[in-house]
C-alpha positions as CSV (number, residue, x, y, z in Angstrom):
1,X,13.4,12.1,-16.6
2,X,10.2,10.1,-15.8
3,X,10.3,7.1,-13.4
4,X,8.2,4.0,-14.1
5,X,8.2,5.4,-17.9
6,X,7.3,2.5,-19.4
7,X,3.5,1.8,-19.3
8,X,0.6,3.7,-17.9
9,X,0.6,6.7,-16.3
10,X,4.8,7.2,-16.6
11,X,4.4,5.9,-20.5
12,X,1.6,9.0,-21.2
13,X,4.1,11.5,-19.3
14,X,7.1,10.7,-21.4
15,X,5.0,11.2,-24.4
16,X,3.4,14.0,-23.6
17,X,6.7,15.2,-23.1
18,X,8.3,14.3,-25.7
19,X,5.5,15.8,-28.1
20,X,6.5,19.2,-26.7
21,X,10.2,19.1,-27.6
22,X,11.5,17.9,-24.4
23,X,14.2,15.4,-24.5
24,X,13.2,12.5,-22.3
25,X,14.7,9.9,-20.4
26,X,12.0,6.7,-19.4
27,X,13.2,4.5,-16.7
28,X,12.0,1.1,-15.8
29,X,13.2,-2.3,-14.9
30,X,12.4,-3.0,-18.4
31,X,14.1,0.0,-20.1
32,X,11.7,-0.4,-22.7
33,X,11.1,3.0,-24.2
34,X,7.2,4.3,-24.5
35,X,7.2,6.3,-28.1
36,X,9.6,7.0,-30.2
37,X,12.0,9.6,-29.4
38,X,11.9,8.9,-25.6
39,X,14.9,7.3,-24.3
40,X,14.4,3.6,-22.5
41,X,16.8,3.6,-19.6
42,X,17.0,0.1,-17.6
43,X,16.6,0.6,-13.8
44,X,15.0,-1.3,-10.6
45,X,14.6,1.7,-8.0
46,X,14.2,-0.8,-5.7
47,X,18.1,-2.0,-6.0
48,X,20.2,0.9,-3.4
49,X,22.8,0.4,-6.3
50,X,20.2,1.6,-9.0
51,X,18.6,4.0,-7.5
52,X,21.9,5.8,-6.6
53,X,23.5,5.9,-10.3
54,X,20.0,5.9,-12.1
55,X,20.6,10.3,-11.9
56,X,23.8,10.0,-13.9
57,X,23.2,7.4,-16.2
58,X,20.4,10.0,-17.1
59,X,22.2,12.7,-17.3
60,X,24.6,10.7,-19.8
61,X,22.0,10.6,-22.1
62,X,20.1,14.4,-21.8
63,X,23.3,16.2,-20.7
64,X,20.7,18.4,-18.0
65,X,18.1,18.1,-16.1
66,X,14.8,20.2,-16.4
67,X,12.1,18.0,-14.8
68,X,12.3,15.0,-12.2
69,X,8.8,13.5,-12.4
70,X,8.4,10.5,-9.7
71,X,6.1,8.2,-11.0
72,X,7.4,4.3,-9.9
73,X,5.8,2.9,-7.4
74,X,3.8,0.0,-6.3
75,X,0.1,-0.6,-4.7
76,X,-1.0,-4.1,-2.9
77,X,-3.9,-3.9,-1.2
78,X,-4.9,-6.3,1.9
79,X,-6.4,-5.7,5.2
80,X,-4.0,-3.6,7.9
81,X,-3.6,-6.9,9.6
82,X,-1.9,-9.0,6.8
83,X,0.7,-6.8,6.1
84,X,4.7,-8.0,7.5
85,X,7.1,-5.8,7.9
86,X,9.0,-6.5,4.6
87,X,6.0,-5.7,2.8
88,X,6.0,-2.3,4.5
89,X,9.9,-1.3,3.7
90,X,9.3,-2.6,0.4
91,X,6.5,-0.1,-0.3
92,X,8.1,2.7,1.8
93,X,11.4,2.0,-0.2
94,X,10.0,2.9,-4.1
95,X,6.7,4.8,-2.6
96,X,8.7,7.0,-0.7
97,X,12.5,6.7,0.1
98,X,13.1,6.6,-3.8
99,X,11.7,10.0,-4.3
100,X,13.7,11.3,-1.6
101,X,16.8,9.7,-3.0
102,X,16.3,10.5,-6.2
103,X,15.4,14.4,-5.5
104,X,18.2,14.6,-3.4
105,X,20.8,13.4,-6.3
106,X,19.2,15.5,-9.1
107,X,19.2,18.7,-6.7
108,X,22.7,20.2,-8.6
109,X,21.6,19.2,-12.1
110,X,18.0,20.8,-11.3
111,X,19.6,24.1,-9.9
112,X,21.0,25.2,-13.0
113,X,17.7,24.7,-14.9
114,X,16.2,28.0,-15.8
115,X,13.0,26.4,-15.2
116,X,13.3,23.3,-13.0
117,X,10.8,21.0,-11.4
118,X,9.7,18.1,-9.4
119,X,6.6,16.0,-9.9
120,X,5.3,13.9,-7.5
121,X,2.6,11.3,-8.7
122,X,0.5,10.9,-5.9
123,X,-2.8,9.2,-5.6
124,X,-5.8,9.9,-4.2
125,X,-5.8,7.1,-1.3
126,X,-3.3,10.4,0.2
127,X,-6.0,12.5,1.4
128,X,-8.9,9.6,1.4
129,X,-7.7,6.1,1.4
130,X,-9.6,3.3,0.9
131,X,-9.8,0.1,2.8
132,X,-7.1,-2.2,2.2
133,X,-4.8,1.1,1.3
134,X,-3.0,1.0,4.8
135,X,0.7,0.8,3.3
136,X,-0.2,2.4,0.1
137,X,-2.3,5.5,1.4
138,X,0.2,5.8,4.0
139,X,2.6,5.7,1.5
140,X,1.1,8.4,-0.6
141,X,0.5,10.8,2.2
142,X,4.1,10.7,3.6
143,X,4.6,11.8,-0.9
144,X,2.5,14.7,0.3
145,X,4.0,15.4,3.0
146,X,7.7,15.4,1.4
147,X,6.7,17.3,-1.7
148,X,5.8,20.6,0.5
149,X,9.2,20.3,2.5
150,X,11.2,19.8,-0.7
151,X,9.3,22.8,-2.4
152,X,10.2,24.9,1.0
153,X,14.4,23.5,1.0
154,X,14.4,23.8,-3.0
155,X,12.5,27.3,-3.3
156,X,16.2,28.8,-3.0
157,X,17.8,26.8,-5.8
158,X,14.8,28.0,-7.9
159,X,13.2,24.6,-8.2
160,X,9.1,24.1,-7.9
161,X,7.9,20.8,-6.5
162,X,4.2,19.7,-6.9
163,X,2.5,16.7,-6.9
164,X,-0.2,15.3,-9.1
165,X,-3.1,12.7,-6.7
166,X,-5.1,10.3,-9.9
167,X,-8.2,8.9,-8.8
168,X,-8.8,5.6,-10.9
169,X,-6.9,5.3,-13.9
170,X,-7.2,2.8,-16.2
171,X,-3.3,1.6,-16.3
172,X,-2.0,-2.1,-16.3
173,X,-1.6,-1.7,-12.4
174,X,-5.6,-0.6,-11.7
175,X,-6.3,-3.0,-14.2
176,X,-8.3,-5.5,-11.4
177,X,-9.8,-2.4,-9.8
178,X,-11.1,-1.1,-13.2
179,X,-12.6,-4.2,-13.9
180,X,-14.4,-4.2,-10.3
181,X,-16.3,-0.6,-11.5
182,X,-16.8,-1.7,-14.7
183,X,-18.9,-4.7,-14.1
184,X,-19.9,-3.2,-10.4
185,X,-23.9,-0.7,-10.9
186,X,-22.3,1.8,-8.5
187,X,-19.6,4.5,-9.4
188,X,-16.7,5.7,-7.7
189,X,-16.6,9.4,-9.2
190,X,-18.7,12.3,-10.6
191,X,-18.0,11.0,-14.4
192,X,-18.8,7.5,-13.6
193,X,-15.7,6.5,-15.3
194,X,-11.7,5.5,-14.8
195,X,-9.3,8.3,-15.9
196,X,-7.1,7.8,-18.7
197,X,-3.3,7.9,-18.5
198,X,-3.5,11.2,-20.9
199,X,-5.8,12.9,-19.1
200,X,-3.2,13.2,-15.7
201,X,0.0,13.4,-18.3
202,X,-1.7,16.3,-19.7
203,X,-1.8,18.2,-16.5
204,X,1.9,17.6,-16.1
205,X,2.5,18.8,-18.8
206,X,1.0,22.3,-17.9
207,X,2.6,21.6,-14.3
208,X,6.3,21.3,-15.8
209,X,5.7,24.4,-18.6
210,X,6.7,27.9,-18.4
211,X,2.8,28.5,-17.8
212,X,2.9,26.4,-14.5
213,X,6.0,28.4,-13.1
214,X,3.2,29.9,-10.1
215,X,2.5,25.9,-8.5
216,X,4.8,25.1,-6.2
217,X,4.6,23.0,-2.9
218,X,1.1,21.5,-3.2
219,X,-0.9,18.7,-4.7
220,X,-3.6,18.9,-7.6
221,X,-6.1,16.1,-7.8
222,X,-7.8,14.6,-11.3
223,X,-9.4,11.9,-10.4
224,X,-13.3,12.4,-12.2
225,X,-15.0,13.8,-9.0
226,X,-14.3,10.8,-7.1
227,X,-13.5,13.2,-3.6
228,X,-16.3,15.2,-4.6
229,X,-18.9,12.6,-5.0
230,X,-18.2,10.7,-1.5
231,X,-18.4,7.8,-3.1
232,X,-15.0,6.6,-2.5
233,X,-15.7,3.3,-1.1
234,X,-17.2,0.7,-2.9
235,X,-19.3,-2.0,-1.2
């Protein structure tokens, strides 16, 4: 099951998937499905009522669960002193709380898995934010935070948490900040260029196999260098 399956990042996860036999369940508010062979399943995780059935409804249509990857979320960035506090629960609610909520309602399905596992998709603004990130690094970070306590409570049930930090990838929801490089002289990473949504799907795809069965309670970061370089920050 893939959250925010129906475009960028989420969209290249449930193909990649998908290309390696899984069966795989896409939600979105749209429902709209990403490739053929991927199940669209309709779903705000925004809405208590949604989030809380989403699990089953899923379930309906796989009949298990292997892999939970947490991918929804949203990103508005603004200085620290803009923000009101409904803007902050409403990050916290999809960035964060639906994670949790959704983790904790897949636990029984995921403990029967013979190979079972959560993924977290991060960001990079989680160890480095940039300015403007104060709800959405904040938001990221407390995802880092939760995936090592989940891998730690879920180690006994036999189920691996990790979490997955892009840099800059070139998805519908960057799409303002990937024009900004493009047309800006100075780059933001090593490869002077934004990610694609393959390139992090691909690295879940390892993350979720039987080859990834060893990563379990930390983060892994693709994001072209951009931590590396220290030039994080544009001007």
């Amino acid at each position: 099951m893939v959250t925010g399956g129906s475009t960028g990042i989420g969209a290249a996860i449930a193909r990649q998937l998908s290309a390696s036999g899984a069966a795989v369940v896409a939600v979105s508010r749209s429902g709209r499905s990403p490739a053929d062979g991927v199940v669209g399943l309709a779903s705000d995780l925004s809405v208590a009522d949604d989030l809380d059935s989403v699990i089953e409804a899923a379930i309906g249509d796989l009949g298990g669960l292997d892999v939970l990857v947490n991918n929804a979320g949203v990103a508005d960035w603004q200085p620290f002193g803009d923000f009101e506090r409904d803007e902050f629960d409403a990050t916290m609610r999809l960035n964060v709380w639906a994670p949790l909520r959704l983790s904790q309602l897949a636990r029984p399905y995921l403990a029967v898995s013979d190979n079972a596992s959560i993924v977290m998709i991060g960001s990079v603004d989680a160890k480095r934010p940039s300015a403007g990130a104060a709800l959405y690094g904040s938001s990221k970070a407390a995802l880092s935070a939760l995936t090592v306590v989940l891998a730690k409570e879920m180690a006994s049930d036999g189920v691996r948490v990790v979490q997955v930090d892009p840099g800059l990838v070139d998805t519908p929801l960057a799409a303002d900040a990937v024009d900004a490089m493009r047309s800006s002289a100075r780059s933001i990473n090593l490869l002077n260029r934004a990610g694609r949504p393959d390139e992090v799907a691909g690295l879940v795809g390892y993350l979720v196999s039987d080859l990834g069965r060893f990563a379990t309670g930390t983060s892994f970061t693709v994001d072209g260098g951009a931590l590396a370089s220290g030039l994080f920050d544009a001007d």
